[in-house]
N, C-alpha and C positions, 0 to 999 in steps of 0.2 A: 410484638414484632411479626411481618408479615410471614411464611414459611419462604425459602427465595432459593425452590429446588433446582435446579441446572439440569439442561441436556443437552444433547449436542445438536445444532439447528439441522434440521433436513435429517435424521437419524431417529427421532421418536416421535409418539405423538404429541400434537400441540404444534410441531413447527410446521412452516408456512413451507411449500414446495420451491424448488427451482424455478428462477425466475424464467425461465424459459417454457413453463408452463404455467404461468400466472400473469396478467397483465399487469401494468401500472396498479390501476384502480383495484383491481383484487387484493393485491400488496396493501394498498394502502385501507382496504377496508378489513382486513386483516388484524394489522396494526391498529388501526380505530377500534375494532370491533373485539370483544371480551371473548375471545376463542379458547381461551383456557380458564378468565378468572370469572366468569358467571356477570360481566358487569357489563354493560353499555358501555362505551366509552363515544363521547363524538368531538367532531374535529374543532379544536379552537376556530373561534371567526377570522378567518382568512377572508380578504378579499377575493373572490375565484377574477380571473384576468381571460378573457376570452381571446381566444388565437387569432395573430394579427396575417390579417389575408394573404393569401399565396403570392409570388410572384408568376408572369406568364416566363416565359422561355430568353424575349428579348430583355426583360427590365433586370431579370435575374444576369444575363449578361453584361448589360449595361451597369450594374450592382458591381460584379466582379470586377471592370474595368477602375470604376472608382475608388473600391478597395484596394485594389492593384497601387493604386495613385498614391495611395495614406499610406500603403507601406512601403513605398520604395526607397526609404532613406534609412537611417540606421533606427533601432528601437526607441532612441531618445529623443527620435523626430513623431514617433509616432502619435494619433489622439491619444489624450490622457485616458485611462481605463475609468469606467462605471466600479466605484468601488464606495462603500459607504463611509461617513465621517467618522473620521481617529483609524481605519484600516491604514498599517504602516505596510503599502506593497512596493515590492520589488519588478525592475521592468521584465519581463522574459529576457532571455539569453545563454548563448553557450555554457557550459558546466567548465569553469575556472579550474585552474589545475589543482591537483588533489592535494591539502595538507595533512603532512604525519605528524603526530602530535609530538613533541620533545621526548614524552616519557618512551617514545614506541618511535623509534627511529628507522627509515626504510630502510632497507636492504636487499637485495635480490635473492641472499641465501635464507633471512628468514621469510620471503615471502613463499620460496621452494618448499619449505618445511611447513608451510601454514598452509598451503596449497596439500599438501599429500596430505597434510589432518583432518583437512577440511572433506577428504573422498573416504576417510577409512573410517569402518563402519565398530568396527574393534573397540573404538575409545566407547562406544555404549555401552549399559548394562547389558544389553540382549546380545549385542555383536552382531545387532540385524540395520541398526541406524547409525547413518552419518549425519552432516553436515547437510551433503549434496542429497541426502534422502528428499528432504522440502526444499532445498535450492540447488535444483535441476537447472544447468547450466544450457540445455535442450527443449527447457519449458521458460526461459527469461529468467534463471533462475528464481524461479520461486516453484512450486507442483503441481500447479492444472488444477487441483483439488478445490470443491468449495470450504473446509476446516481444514486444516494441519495432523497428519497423521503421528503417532498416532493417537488416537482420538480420546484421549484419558483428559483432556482439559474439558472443565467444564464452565461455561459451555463452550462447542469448537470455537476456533478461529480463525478465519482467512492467513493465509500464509504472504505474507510481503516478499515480493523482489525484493536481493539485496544487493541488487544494479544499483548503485549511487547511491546507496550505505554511507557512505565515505562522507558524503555532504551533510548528513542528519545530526542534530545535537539531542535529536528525543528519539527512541527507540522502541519498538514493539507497539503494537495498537494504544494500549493502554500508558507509555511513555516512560516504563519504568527503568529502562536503561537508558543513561547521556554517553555513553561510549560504546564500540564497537566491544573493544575488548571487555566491557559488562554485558554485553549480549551475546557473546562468544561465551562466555563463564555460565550465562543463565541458561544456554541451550545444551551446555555439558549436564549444569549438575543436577538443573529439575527434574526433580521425580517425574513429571508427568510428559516428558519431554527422551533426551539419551538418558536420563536417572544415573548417572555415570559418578563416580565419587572423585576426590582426590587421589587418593591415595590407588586406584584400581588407573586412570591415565597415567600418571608418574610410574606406575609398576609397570605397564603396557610397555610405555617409550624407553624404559631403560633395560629392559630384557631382548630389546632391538638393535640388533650394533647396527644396523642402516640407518634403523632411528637416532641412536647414540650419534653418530656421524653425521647427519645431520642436525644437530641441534649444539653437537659443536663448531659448527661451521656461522652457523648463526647468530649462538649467545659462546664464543669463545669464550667468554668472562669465567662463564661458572656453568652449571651442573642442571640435568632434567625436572623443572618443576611447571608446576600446573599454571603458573600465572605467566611463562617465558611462552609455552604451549598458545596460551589464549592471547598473549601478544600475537603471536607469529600468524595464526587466524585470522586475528582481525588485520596484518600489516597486509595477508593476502587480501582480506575483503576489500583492503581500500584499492584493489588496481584493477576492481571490474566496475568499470566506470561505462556510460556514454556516451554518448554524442553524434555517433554516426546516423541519426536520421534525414530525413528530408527535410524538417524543419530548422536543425542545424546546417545543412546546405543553403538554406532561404535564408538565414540568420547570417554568415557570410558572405552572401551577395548572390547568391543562384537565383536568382528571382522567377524564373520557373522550374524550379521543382514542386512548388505548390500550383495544384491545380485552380483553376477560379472554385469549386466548389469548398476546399479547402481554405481558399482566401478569404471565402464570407466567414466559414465555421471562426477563422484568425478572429476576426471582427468580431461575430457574437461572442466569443471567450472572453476579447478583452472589455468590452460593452455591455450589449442590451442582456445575455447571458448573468452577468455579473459575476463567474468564475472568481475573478482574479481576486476577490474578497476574499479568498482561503487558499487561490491554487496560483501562483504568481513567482516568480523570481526563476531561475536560469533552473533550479530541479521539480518547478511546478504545486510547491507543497510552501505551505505558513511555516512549516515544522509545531504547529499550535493543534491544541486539542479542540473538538467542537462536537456539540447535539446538533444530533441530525433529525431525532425521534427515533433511531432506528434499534433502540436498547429494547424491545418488546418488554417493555416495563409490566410487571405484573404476569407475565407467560412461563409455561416453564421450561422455556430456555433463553429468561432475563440475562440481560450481558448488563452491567451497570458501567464498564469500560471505566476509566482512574478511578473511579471511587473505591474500586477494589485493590488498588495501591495503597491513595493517599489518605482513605476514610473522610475524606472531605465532602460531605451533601452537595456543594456546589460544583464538584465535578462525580455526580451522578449522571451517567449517557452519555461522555464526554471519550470521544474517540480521537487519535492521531488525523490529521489531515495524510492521506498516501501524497506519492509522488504521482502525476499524469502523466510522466516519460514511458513508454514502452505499456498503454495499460491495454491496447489491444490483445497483446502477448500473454498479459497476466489474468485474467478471468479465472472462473468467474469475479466478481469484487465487492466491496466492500466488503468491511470488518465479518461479519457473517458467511458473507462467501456467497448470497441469493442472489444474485444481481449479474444481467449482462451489461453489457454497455446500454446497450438501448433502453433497458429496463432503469439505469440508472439516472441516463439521461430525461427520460420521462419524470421520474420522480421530485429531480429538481424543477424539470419545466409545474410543476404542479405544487409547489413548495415543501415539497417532504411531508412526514407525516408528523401532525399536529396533534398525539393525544389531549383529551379534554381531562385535565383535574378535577373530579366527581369522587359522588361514591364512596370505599373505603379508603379512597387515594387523595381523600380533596384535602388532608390536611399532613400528608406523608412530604417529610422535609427530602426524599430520595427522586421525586419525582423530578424526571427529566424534563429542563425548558426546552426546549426549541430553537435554535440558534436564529436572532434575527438577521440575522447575514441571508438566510433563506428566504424567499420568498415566490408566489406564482409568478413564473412569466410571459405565459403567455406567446409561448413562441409556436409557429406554426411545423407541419410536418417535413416541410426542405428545410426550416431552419436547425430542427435536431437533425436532421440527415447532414446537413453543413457542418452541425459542430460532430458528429462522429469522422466527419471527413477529414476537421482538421484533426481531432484527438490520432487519428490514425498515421497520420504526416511527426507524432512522434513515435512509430516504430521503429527499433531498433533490429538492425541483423539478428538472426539469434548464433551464437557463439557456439564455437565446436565442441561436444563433449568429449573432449580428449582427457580423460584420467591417467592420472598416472600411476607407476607401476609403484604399489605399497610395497615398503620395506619387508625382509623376510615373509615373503605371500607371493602366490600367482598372479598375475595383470587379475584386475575383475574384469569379470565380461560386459562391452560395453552391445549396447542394441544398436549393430547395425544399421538399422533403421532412419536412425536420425542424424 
């Protein structure tokens, strides 16, 4: 069995730096290239696709006009998207109103009570982490950070907005929560996470008569326990939703609020881009897991993503698809955290990275395929500049970090700043 020691990307040696000081091709020669395991690796045959010619200034206009044209009627008038045979995709569109699941019924008084658990930093082991520690309601909620602090997972991992939570049936990169309230429970009790017990929240909220009072208000029924706790969490996660961008203003009939540069990037998303093969339906995401190559197979800070759930070889390198709503806000990105937009954008236009099965690996049932959904495309440099244009046109306000005042405690201090 190979040795398959973990670090945290961008923290030891062996990982690749910020993608803000590494080009595309560095990235991917990187990932090709045996930086930690002593091996060559080269890139499966990829067709390479050569960049299709610039436009001048008038055809680019005249381009946007016609785009303009395809989309002025509702989404279901729209051309049919570039997506490959058996993809079951969704058209784009607004974020449908939020459903609470039966078992977890809304309320305004337990959403109050999920809302204060969610700031107070107490329910951890250390008493130094909350909730809002990684979903910073002033950073899109999610933390600016490329790993998730703090950094005891091995290896780190990009921290997700949990803006439109609510919509998700797979959770965490690796998908091992189908509910909120099991990702609400998993962010409590792992060790490597608040490391928080049962029995130390239950003792917390019930030696609080503010707490106590609230969670009678709540669950009148009955009494402080840890699973009413992680309801009330997750009943608040589901009411930070969005919608408020410019492309949800275009989606309702504003038809300029998209700039023409934004209208092409529309176009390349839904077409020659091929996006919507994984990024499609009104929150942008399959909710499906997929290889991207970007599991540094072999390095030592290999991520194998589900296989470390599910122990299934076949989902070795298999990541959550994110959401594309608000992902200007949320950077750096991908699962790793390496990556700007542009750097990610690049990646795709060059088909991801393709390790070559060789060597010690050529008969290693763990190795990551490559997801054929990817592919080169060939798009030129106003064409990535169009599609960050449109990707941009889903940013959201960012939301006020108004916390609230914890029961028996002073206000935390919040940074004026923001």
């Amino acid at each position: 069995m190979r040795d398959r020691r973990r670090f945290h990307c961008g923290t030891r040696s062996g990982c690749p730096a910020p993608a803000e000081v590494l080009s595309c091709v560095a990235i991917i020669a990187w990932v090709w290239g045996g930086a930690s395991s002593g091996i060559a690796e080269e890139p499966a045959s990829v067709a390479r696709v050569a960049a299709r010619p610039e436009r001048s200034v008038a055809a680019r206009a005249s381009a946007a006009m016609r785009v303009r044209e395809l989309y002025r009627d509702a989404p279901s008038q729209w051309p049919p998207p570039h997506v490959d045979q058996g993809v079951l995709w969704t058209e784009l569109g607004v974020l449908p109103p939020v459903e609470h699941p039966e078992s977890n019924p809304f309320s305004r008084e337990k959403v109050l009570l999920g809302r204060t658990l969610f700031f107070d930093s107490r329910l951890s082991a250390s008493g130094k982490l909350s909730c809002a520690s990684c979903h910073d309601p002033g950073l899109a909620w999610a933390d600016g950070r490329a790993v998730a602090q703090p950094p005891a997972r091995q290896p780190g991992r990009n921290t997700p907005s949990i803006r439109n939570a609510a919509y998700r049936r797979t959770l965490f990169w690796d998908g091992r929560a189908d509910t909120l309230e099991q990702q609400a429970e998993e962010a409590l009790l792992n060790p490597l996470e608040m490391a928080a017990s049962s029995d130390h929240v239950v003792g917390l909220i019930s030696a609080s008569s503010g707490y106590r009072d609230l969670f009678t208000a709540a669950f009148p029924e009955g009494g402080v326990t840890l699973s009413r706790a992680v309801q009330a969490i997750a009943c608040f996660e589901r009411t930070i939703v969005g919608g408020r961008s410019r492309f949800d203003a275009f989606l309702r009939g504003e038809s300029q609020s998209l700039s023409d540069a934004e209208m092409l990037g529309l176009d390349l998303f839904r077409r020659e881009a091929r996006c919507m093969n994984c990024h499609h339906g009104p929150t942008f995401s399959d909710g499906r897991l997929h290889v991207l190559g970007l599991s540094f197979f072999g390095k030592s800070n290999e991520d194998l993503g589900r296989y470390g759930v599910s122990g299934d070889p076949a989902d070795s390198g298999r990541f959550l698809t994110p959401s594309l709503r608000d992902v200007t806000h949320t950077g750096p990105l991908m699962h790793s955290g390496i990556f700007t937009l542009h750097g990610v954008l690049n990646m795709y236009n060059a088909g991801m990275a393709r390790p070559r099965r060789n060597g010690l690996w050529k008969d290693d049932p763990l190795f990551p395929i490559t997801s054929p959904h990817v592919k080169p495309l060939g798009l030129n440099r106003q064409d990535l500049s169009d599609l960050a244009a449109f990707l941009g046109s889903l940013e959201e306000p960012l939301d006020r970090d108004d916390r609230p005042r914890l029961p028996d405690a002073e206000p935390p201090i919040v940074n004026a700043a923001r």
